[in-house]
LUMLUMTI-459872 format. One record per residue: x, y, z of N, C-alpha, C in turn; residue number from 0; residue in one letter. Coordinates in nm, 2 decimals, padded with zeros to 4 digits, always signed. Each point is the difference from the previous one (the first is absolute). Layout:
SITE   n_px   n_py   n_pz  ca_px  ca_py  ca_pz   c_px   c_py   c_pz seq type
SITE      X      Y      Z      X      Y      Z      X      Y      Z NUM    A
...
END
This chain:
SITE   n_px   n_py   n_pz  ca_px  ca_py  ca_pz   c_px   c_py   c_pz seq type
SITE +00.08 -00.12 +00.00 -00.08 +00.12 +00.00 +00.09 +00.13 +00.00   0    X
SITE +00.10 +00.02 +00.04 +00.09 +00.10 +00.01 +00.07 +00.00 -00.08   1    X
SITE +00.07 -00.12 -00.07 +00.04 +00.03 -00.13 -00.12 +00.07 -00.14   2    X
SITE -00.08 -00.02 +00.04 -00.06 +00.08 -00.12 -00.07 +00.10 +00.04   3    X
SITE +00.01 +00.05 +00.14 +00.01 +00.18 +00.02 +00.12 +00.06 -00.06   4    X
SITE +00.11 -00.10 +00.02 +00.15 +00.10 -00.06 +00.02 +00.02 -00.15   5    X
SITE -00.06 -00.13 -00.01 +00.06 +00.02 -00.18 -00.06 +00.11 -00.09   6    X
SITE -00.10 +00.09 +00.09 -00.04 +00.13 -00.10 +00.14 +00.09 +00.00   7    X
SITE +00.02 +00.06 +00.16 +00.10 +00.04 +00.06 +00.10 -00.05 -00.06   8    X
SITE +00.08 -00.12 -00.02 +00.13 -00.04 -00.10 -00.01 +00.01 -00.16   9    X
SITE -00.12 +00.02 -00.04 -00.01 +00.06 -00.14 +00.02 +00.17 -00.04  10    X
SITE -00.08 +00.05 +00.10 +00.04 +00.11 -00.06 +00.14 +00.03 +00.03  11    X
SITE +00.10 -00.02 +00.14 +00.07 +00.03 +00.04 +00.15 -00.03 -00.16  12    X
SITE -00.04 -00.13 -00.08 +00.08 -00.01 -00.09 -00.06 +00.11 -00.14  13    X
SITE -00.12 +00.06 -00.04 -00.04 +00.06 -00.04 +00.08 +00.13 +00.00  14    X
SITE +00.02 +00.01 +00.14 -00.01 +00.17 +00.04 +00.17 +00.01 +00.01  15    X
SITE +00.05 -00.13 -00.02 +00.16 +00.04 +00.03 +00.11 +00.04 -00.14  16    X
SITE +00.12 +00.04 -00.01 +00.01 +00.03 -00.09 +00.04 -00.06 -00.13  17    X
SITE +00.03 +00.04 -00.13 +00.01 -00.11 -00.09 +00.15 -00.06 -00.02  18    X
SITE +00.02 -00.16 +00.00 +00.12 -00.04 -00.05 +00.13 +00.08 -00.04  19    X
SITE -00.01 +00.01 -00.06 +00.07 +00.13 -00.12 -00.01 +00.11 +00.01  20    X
SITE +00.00 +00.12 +00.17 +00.01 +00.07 +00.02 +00.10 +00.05 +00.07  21    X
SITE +00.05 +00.10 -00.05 +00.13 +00.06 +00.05 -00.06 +00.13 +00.11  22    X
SITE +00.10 -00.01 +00.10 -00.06 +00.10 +00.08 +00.10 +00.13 +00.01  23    X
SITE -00.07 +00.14 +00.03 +00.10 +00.11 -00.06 +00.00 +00.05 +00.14  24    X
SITE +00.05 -00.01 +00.15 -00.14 +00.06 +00.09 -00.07 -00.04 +00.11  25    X
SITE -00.11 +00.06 -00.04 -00.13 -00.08 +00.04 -00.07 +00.03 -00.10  26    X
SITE +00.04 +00.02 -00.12 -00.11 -00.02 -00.13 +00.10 -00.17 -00.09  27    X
SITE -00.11 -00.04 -00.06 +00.04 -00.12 -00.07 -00.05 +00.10 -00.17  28    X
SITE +00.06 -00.13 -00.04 +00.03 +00.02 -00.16 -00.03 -00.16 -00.04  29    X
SITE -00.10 -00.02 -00.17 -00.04 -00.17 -00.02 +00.00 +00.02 -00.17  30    X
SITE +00.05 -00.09 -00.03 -00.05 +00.00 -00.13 -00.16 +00.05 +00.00  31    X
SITE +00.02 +00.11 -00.17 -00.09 +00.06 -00.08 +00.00 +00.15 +00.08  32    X
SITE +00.11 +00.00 +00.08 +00.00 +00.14 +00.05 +00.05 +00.09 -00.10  33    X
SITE -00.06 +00.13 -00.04 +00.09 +00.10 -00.08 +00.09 +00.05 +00.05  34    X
SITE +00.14 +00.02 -00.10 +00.13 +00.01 +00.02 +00.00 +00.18 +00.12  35    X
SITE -00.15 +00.08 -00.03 +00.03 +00.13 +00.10 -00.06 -00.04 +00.14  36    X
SITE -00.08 -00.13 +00.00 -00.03 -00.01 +00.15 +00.13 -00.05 +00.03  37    X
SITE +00.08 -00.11 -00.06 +00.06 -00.04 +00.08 +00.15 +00.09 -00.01  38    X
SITE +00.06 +00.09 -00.06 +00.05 +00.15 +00.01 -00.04 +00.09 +00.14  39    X
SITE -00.12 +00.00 +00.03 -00.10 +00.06 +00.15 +00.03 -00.04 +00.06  40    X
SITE +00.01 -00.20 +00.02 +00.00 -00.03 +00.14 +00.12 -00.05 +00.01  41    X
SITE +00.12 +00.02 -00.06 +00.13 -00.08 +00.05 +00.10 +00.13 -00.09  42    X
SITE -00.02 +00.08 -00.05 +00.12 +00.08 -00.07 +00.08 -00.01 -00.12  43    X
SITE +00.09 +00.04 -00.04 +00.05 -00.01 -00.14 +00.05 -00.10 +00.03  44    X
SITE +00.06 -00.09 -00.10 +00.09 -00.12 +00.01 +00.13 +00.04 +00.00  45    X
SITE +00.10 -00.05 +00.04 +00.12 +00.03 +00.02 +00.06 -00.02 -00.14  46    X
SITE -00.06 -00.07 -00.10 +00.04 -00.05 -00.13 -00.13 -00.03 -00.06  47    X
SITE +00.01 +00.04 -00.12 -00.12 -00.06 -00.11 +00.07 -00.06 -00.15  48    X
SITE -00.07 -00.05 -00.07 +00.07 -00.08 -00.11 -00.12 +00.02 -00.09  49    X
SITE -00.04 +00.05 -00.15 -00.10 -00.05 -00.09 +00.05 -00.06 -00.09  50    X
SITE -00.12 -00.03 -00.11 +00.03 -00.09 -00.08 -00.16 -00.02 -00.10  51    X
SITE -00.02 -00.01 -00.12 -00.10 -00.02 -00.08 -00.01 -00.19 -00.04  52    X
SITE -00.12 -00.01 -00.07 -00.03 -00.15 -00.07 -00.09 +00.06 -00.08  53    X
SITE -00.03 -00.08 -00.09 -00.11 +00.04 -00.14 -00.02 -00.14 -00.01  54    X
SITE -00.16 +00.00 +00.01 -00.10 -00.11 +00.01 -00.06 +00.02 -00.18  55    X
SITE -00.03 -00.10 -00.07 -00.02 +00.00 -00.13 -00.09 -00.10 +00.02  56    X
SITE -00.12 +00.05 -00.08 -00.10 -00.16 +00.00 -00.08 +00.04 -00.13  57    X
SITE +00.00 -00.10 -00.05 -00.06 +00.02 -00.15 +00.08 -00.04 -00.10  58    X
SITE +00.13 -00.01 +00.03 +00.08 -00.01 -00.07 -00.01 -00.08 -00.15  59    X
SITE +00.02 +00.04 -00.14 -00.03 -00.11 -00.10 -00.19 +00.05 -00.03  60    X
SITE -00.05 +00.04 +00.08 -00.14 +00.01 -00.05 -00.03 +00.14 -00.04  61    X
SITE -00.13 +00.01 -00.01 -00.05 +00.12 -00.07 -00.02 +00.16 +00.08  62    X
SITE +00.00 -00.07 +00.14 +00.07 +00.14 +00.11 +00.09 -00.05 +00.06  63    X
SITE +00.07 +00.08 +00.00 +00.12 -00.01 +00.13 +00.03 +00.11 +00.11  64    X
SITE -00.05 -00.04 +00.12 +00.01 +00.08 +00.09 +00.15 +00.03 +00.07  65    X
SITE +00.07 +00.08 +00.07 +00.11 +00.02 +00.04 +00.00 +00.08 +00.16  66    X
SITE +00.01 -00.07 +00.10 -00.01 +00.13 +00.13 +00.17 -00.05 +00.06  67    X
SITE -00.02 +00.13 +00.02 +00.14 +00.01 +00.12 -00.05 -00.01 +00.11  68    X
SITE +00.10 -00.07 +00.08 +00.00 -00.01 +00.16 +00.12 +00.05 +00.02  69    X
SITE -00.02 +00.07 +00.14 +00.09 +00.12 +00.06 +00.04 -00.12 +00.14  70    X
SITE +00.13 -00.01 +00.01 +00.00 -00.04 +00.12 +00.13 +00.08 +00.09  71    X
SITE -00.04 -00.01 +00.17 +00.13 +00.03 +00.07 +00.01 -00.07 +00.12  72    X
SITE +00.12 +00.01 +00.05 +00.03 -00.09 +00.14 +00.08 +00.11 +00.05  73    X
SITE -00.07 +00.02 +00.13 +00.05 +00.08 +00.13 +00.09 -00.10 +00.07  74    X
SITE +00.11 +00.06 +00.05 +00.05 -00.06 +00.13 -00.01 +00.10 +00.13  75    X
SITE -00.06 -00.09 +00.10 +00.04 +00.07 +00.11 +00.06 -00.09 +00.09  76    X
SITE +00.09 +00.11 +00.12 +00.06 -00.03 +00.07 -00.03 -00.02 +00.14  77    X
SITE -00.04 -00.05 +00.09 -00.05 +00.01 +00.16 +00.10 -00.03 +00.11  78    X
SITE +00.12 +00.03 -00.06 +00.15 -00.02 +00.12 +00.03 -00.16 -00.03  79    X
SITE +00.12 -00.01 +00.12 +00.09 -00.13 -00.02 -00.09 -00.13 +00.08  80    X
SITE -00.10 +00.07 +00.07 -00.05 -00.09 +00.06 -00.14 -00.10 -00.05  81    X
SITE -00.03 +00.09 -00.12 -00.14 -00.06 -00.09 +00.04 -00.05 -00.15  82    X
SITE -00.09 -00.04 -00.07 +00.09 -00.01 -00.12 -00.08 +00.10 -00.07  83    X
SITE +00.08 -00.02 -00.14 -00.02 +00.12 -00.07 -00.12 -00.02 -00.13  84    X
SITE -00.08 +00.04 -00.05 -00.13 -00.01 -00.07 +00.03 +00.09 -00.11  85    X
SITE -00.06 -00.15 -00.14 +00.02 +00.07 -00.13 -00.15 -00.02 -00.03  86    X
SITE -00.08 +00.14 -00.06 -00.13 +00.02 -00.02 +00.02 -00.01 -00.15  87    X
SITE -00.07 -00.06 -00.08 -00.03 -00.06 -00.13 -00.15 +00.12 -00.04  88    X
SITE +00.04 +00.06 -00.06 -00.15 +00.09 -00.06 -00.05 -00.04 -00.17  89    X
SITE -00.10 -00.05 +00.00 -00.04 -00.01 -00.14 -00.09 +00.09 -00.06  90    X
SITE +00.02 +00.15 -00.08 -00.10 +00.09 -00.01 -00.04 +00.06 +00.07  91    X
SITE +00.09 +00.04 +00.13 -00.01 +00.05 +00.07 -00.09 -00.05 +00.16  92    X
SITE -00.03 -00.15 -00.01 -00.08 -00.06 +00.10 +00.12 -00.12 +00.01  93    X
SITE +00.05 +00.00 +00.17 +00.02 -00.07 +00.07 -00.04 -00.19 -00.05  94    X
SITE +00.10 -00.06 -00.04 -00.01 -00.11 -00.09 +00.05 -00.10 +00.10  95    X
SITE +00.10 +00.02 +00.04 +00.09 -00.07 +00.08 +00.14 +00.05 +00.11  96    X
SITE +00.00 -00.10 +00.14 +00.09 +00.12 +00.09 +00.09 -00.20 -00.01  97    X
SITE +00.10 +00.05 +00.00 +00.13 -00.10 +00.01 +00.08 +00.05 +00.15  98    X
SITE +00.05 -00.10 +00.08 +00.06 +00.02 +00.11 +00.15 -00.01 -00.07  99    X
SITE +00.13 +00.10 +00.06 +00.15 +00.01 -00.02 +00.03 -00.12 +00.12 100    X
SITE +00.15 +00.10 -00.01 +00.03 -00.04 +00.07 +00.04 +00.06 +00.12 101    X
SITE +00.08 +00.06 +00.15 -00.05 +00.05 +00.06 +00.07 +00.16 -00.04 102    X
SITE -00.03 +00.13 +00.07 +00.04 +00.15 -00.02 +00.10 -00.01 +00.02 103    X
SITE +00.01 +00.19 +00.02 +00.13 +00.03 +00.03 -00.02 +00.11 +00.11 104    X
SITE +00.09 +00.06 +00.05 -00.01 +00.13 +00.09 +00.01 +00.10 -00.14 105    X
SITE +00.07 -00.01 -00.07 +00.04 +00.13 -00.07 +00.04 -00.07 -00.13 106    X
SITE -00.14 +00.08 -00.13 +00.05 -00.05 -00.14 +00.16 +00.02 -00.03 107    X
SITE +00.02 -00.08 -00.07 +00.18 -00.02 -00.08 +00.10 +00.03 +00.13 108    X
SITE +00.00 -00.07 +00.14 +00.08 -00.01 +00.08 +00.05 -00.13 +00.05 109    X
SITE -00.04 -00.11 -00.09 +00.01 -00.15 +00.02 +00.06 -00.07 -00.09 110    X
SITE +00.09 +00.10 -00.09 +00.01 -00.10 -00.12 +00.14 -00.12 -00.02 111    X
SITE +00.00 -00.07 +00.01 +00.15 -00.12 -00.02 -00.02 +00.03 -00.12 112    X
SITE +00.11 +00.00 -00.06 +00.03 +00.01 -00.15 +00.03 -00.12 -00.03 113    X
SITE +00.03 -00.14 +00.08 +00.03 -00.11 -00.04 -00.12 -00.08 +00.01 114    X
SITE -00.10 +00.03 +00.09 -00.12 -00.04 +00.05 -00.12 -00.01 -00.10 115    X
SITE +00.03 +00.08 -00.15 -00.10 +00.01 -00.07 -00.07 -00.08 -00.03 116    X
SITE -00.10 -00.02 -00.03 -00.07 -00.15 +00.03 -00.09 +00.00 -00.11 117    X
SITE +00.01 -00.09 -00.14 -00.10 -00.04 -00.14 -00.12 -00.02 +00.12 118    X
SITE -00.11 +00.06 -00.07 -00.15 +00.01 +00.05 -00.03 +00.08 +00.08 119    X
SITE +00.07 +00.09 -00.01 +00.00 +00.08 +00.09 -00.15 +00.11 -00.06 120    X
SITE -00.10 +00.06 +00.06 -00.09 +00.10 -00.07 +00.09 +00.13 -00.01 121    X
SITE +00.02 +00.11 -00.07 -00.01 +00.09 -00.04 -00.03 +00.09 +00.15 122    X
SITE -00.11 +00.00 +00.03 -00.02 +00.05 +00.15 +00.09 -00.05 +00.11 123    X
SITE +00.00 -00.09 +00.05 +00.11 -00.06 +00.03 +00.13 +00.09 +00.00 124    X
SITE +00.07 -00.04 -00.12 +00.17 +00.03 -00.05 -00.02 +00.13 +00.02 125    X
SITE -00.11 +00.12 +00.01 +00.03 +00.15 +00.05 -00.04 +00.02 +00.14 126    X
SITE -00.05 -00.12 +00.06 -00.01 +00.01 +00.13 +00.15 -00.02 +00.05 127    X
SITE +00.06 -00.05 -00.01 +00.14 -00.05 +00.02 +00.13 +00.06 +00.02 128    X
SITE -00.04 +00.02 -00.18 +00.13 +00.07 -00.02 -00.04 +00.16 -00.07 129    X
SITE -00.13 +00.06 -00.01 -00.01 +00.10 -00.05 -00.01 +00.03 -00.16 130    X
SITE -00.04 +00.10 -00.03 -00.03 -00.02 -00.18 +00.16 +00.02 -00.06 131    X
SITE +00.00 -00.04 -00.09 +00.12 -00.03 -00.10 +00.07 +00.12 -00.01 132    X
SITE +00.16 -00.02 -00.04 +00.05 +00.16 -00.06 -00.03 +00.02 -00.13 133    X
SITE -00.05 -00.14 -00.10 -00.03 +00.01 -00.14 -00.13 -00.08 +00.00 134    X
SITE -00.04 +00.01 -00.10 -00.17 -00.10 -00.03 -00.01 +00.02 -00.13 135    X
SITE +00.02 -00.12 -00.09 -00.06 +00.02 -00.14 -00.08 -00.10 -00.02 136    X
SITE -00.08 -00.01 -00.01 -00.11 -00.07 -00.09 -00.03 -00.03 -00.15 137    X
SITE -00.05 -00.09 -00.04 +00.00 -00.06 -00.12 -00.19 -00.15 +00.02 138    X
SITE -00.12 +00.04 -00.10 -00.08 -00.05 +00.02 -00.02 -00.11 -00.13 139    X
SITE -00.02 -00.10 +00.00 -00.03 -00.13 -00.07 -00.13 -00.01 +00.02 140    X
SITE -00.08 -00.03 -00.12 -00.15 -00.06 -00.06 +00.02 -00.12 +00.04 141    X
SITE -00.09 -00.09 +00.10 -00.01 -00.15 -00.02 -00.15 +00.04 -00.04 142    X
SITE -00.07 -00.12 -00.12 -00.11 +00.00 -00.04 -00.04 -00.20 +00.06 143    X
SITE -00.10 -00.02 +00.10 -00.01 -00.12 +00.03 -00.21 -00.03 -00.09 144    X
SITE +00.00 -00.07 -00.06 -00.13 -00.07 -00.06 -00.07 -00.13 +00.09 145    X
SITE -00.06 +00.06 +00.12 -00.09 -00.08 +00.05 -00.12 -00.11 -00.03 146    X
SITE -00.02 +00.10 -00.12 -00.14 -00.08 -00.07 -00.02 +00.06 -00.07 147    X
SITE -00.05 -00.08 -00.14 -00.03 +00.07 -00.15 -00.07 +00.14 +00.02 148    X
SITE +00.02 +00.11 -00.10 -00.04 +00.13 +00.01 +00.06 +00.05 +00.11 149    X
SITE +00.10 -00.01 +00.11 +00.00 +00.06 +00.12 +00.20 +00.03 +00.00 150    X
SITE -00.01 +00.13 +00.02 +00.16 +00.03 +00.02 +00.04 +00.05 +00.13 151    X
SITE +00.08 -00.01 +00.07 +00.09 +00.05 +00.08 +00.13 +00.10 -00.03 152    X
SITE -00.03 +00.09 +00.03 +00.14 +00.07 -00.06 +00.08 +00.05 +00.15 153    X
SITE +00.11 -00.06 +00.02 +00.01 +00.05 +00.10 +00.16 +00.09 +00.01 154    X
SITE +00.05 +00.11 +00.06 +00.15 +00.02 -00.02 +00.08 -00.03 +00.13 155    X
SITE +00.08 -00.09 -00.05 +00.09 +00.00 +00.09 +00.09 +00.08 +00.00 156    X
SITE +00.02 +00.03 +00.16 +00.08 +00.11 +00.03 +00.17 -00.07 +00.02 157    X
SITE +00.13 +00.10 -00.06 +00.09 -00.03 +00.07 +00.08 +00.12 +00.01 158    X
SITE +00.06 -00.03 +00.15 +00.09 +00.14 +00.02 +00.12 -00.02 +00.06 159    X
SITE +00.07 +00.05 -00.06 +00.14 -00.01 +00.10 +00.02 +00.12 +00.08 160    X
SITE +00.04 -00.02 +00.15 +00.05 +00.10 +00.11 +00.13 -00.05 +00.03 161    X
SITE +00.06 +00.12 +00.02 +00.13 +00.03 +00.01 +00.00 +00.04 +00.13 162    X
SITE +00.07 -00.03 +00.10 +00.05 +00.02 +00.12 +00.08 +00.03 +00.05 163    X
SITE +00.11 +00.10 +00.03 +00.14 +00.01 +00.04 -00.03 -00.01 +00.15 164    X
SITE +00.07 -00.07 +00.04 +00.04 -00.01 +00.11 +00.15 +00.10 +00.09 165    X
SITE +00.04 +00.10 -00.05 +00.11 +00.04 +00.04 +00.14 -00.02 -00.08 166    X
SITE +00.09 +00.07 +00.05 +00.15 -00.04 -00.04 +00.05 -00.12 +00.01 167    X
SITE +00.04 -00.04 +00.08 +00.01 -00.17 +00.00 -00.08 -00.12 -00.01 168    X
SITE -00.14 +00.00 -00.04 -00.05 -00.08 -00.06 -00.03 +00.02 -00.12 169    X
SITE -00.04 -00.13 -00.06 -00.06 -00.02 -00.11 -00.14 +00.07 -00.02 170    X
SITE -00.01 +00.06 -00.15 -00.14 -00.05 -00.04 -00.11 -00.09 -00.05 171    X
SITE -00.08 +00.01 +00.05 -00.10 -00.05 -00.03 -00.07 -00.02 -00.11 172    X
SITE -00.06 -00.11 -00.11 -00.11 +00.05 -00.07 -00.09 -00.15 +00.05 173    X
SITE -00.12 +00.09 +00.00 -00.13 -00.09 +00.02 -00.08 +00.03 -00.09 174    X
SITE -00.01 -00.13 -00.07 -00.11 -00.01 -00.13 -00.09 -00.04 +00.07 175    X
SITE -00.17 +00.06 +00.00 -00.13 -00.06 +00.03 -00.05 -00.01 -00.16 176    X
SITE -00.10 -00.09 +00.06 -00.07 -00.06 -00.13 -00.15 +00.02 +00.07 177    X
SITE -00.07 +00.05 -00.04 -00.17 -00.01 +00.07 -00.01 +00.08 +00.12 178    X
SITE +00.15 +00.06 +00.08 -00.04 +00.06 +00.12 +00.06 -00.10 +00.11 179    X
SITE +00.04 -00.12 -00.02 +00.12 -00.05 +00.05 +00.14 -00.02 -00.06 180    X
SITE +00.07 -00.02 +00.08 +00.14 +00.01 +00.02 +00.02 -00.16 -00.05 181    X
SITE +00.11 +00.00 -00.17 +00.01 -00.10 -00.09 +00.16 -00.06 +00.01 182    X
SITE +00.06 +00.12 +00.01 +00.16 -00.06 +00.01 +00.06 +00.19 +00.07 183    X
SITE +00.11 -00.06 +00.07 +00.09 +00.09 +00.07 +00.19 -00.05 -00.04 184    X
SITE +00.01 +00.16 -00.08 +00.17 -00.01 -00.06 +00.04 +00.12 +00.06 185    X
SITE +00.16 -00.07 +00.01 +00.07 +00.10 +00.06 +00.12 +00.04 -00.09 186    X
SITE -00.03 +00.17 -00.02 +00.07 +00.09 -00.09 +00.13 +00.05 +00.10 187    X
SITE +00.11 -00.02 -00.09 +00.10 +00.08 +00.03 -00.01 +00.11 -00.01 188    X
SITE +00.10 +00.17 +00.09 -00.01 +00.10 -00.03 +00.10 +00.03 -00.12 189    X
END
């Protein structure tokens, strides 16, 4: 009999709590489908942001062919050495996906081992670390993927090399990302 007074009580209480996939800024939370200026409001700029386009094609071969672009970007934020650090996925400007880092920092670009570089590293990440680059060039590649007849994917991959000096007696750095991770790390002579 008492079990089924509570079980109204233990429904809503899972109802009323918050969602999986919510990042907290606060005492305000942030969930997927949130827009990129609420969650701007309730947690602040990102310490780093990254964009990037795709072109959706469907029709392809037939007598219309439609073409939309998607706008996408990934925030990083930082919440110190003691939390980990959160990469926000925006698709069109609505909150798509939040990915857990790994953990902060006290202070952007004051952690960086130059030997420590680490392949997979995110993009957010590597300026959490070690701070934005002395150089950055970029260069973008078309992948086109065919899911299913009439239907295209266009998507560009991104690649960039950062250049890193480290000082007079060390080496430089170059870090090629591919996608916004960290692909290979060379070390330049001065």
């Amino acid at each position: 009999m008492h079990r089924a007074l509570l079980l109204p009580f233990v429904l809503l209480a899972l109802l009323a709590s918050a969602p999986v996939a919510a990042m907290r800024c606060g005492n305000r939370l942030v969930s997927d489908g949130a827009q990129d200026f609420q969650v701007r409001e309730r947690c602040g700029d990102p310490f780093w942001s990254d964009r990037w386009t795709d072109v959706v094609v469907l029709g392809r071969d037939g007598p219309l062919e439609s073409q939309r672009e998607v706008q996408y970007a990934a925030w990083y934020y930082n919440f110190g050495p003691r939390q980990l650090m959160r990469r926000l996925l925006f698709r069109d400007g609505v909150l798509a996906r939040e990915d857990t880092l790994g953990y902060g920092v006290d202070r952007i670009g004051e952690n960086c081992e130059p030997n420590r570089l680490l392949d997979g590293l995110s993009a957010g990440e590597l300026v959490a670390l070690c701070g934005e680059p002395a150089s950055r060039r970029s260069r973008n590649d078309a992948l086109v993927r065919r899911p299913a007849p009439g239907v295209e994917r266009w998507r560009e991959q991104r690649r960039e090399d950062w250049i890193y000096d480290f000082g007079d007696r060390r080496r430089v750095r170059l870090v090629r990302l591919v996608d916004g991770r960290v692909d290979t790390v060379e070390s330049l002579t001065r």
